[in-house]
C-alpha positions as CSV (number, residue, x, y, z in Angstrom):
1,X,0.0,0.0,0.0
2,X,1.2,3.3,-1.0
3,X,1.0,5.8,2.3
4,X,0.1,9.9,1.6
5,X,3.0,11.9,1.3
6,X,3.8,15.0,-0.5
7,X,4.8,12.8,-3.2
8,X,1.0,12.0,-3.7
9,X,-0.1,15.3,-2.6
10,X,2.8,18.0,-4.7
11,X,4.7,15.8,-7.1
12,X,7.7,16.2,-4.4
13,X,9.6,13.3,-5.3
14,X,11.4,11.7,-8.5
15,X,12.1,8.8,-10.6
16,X,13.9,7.1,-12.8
17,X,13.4,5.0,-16.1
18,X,15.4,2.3,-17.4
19,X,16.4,0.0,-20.2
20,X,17.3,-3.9,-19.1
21,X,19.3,-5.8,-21.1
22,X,21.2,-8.8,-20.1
23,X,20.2,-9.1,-16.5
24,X,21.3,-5.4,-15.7
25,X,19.6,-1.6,-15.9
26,X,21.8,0.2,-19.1
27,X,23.6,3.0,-17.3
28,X,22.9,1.8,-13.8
29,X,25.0,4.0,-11.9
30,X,24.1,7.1,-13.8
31,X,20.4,6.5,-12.9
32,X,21.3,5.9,-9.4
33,X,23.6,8.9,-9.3
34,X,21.0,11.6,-11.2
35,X,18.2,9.7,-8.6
36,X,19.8,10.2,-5.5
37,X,20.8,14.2,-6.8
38,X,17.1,15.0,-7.5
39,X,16.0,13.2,-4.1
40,X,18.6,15.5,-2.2
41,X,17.7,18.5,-3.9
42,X,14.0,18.0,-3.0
43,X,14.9,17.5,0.4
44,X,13.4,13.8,0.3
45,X,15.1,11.7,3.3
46,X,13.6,8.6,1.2
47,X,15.8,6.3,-0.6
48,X,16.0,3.1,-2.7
49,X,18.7,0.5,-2.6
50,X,20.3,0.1,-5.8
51,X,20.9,-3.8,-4.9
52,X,17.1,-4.1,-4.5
53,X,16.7,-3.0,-7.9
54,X,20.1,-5.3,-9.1
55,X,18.6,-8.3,-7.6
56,X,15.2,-7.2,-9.4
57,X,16.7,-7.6,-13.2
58,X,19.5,-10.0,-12.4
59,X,18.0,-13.4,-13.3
60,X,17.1,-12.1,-16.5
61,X,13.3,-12.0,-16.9
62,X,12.9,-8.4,-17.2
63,X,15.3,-8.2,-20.1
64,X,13.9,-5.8,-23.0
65,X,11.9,-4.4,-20.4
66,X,12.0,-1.0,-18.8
67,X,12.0,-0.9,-15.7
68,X,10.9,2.0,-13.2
69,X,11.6,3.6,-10.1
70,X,9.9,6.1,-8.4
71,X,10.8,7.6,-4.8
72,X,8.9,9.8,-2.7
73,X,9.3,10.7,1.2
74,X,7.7,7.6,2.2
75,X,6.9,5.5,-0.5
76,X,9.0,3.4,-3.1
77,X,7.4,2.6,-6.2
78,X,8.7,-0.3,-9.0
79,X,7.2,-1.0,-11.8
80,X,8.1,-2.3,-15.4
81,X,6.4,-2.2,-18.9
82,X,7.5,-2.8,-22.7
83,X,9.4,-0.8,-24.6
84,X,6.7,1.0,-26.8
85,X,8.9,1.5,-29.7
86,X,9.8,-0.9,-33.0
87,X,11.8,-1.6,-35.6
88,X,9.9,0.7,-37.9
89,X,10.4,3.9,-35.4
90,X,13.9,3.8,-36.3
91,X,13.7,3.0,-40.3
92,X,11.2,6.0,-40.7
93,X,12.3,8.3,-38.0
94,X,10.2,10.6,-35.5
95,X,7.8,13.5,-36.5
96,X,8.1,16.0,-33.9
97,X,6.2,19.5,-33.1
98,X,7.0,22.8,-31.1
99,X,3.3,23.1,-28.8
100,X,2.2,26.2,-27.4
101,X,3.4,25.1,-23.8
102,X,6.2,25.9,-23.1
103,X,9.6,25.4,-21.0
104,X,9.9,26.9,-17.7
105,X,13.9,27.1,-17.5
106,X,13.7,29.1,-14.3
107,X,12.0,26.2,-12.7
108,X,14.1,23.3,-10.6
109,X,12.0,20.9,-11.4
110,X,12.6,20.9,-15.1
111,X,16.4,19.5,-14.4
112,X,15.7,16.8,-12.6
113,X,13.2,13.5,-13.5
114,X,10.5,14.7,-10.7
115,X,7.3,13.7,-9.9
116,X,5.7,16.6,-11.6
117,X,5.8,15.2,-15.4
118,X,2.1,16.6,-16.3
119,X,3.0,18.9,-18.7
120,X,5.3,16.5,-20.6
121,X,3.0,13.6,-20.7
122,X,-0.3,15.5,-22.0
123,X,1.4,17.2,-24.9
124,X,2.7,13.7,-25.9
125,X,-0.4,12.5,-25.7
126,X,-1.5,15.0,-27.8
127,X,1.4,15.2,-30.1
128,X,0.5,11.8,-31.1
129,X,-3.1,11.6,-31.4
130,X,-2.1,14.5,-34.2
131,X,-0.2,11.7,-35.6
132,X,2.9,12.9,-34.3
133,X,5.6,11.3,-31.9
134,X,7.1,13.6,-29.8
135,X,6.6,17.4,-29.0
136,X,9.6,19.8,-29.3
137,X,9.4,22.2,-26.4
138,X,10.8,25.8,-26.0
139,X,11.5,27.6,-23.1
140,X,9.7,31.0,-22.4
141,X,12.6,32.9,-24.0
142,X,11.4,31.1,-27.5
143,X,14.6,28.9,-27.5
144,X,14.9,25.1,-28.3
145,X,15.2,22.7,-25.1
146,X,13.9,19.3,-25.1
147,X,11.0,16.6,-26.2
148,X,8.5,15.8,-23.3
149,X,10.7,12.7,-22.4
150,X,13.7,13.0,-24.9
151,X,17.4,15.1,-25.5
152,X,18.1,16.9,-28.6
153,X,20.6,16.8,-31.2
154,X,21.7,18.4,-34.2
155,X,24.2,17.9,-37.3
156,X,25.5,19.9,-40.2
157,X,28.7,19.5,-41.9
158,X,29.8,16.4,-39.5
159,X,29.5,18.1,-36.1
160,X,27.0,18.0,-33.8
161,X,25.2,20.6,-31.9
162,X,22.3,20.4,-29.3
163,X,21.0,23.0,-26.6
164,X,23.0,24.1,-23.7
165,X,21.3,23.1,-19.9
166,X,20.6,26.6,-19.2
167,X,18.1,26.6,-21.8
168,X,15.4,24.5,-19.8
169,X,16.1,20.5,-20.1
170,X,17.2,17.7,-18.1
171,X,20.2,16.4,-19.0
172,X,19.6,12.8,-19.7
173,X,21.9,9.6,-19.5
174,X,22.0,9.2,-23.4
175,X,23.2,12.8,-23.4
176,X,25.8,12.6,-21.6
177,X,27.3,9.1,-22.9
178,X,26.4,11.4,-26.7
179,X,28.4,14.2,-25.2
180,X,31.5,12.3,-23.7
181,X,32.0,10.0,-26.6
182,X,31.7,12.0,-29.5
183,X,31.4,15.3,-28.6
184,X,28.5,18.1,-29.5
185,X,28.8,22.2,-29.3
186,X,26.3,22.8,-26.9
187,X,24.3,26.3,-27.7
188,X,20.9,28.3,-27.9
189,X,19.1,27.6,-31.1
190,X,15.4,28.9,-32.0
191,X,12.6,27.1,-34.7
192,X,14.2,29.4,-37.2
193,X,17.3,27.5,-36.9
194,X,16.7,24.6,-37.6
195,X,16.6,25.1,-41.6
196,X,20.3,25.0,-41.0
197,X,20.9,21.2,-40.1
198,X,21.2,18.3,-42.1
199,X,20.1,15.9,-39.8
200,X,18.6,15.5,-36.1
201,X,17.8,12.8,-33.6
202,X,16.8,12.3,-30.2
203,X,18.0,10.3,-27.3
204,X,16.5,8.7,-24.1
205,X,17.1,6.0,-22.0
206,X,14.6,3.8,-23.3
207,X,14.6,4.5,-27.3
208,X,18.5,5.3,-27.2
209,X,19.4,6.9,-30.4
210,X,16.3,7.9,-32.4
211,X,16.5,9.8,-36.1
212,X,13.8,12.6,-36.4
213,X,12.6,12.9,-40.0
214,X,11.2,16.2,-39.0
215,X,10.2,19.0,-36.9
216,X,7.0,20.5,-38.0
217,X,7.6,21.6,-42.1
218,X,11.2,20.9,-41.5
219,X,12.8,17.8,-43.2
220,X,15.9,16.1,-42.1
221,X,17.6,13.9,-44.7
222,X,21.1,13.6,-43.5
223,X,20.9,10.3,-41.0
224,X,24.6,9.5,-41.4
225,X,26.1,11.0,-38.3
226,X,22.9,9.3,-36.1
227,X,23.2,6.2,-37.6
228,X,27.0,5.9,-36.5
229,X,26.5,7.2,-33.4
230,X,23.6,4.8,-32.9
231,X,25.8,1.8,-34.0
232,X,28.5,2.1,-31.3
233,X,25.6,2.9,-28.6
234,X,24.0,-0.6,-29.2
235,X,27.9,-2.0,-29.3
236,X,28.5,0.1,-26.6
237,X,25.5,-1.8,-24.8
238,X,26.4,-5.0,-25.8
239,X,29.8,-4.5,-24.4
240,X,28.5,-3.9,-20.6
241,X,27.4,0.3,-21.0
């Protein structure tokens, strides 16, 4: 039984979603590392063992699975469903859109993975039942940030680019492992921009390293970059990531 908490009553808590493959969460320690951050920040005395959540995925039943944690002051909360995503995601890429809501980058809670994900999870919603997959969202200054659950990137000429922090996003596991392995010029980029890039693709923990075909009007036709980068992810993976 879950108890009342401000978790239940504010959204003051946080979680954390992950991929398992081979008896083990993808980026284990990262999640544990970014969970236990937002948890202190929020001034939740709550936390979760990670060898509870080891033990959980170890024997191998949960693999291709994600598996989720959420914490709160007095409640912890493990669940795990399919990954929603297929084969044909990948070979025809996502169609994104910039909604009216936007960003709040003055807000704490949009860099960490808190409770309060409302905003995120109704303009997917509606994203896709415009036959859309993801929504793109700027912050209030008009700049580009983040999808409701995914990072950014951009490429031109060979290089990559994708919004700085500051901007209004939460800096996701895939991000970083983007950012430390092959490197992106983070920056401040507005919808007018984005005729400017050959390609584009987002990144999570569950989907990994996605192609996006487009962003409202805007086409992307240049998957060369994304599909490298993607290659050495799932080797990466495969190899103990």
């Amino acid at each position: 039984m879950m108890e009342h908490d401000d978790g239940f009553s504010f959204g003051i808590g946080a979680f954390e979603t992950m991929l398992v493959h081979d008896g083990r969460c993808i980026m284990f320690v990262r999640h544990m590392d970014r969970l236990r951050r937002a948890l202190e920040s929020l001034g939740v005395g709550n936390r979760v063992d990670p060898r509870m959540l080891e033990d959980e995925v170890s024997d191998g039943h949960l693999d291709g699975r994600v598996l989720k944690v959420e914490v709160s002051e007095r409640n912890v909360v493990i669940s795990d469903r399919p990954v929603p995503y297929s084969d044909g995601d990948y070979a025809r890429g996502f169609r994104l859109r910039i909604p009216e809501v936007r960003r709040n980058e003055s807000s704490p809670f949009t860099y960490m993975k808190s409770l309060q994900y409302g905003d995120s999870i109704m303009e997917k919603r509606k994203a896709k039942a415009d036959g859309f997959d993801e929504p793109l969202f700027l912050n209030c200054r008009g700049e580009i940030c983040e999808g409701a659950t995914t990072n950014i990137f951009f490429s031109k000429g060979g290089r990559l680019y994708t919004p700085e922090k500051r901007c209004g996003l939460l800096p996701g596991t895939v991000r970083s492992y983007v950012m430390e392995k092959f490197g992106a010029e983070e920056g401040v980029f507005f919808p007018e921009d984005l005729h400017g890039f050959d390609g584009c693709f987002v990144t999570n923990s569950v989907l990994g390293i996605m192609p996006v075909a487009s962003i409202g009007g805007v086409g992307f036709h240049d998957r060369s970059l994304c599909d490298g980068i993607r290659k050495t992810y799932l080797r990466d993976v495969e190899d103990g990531l």
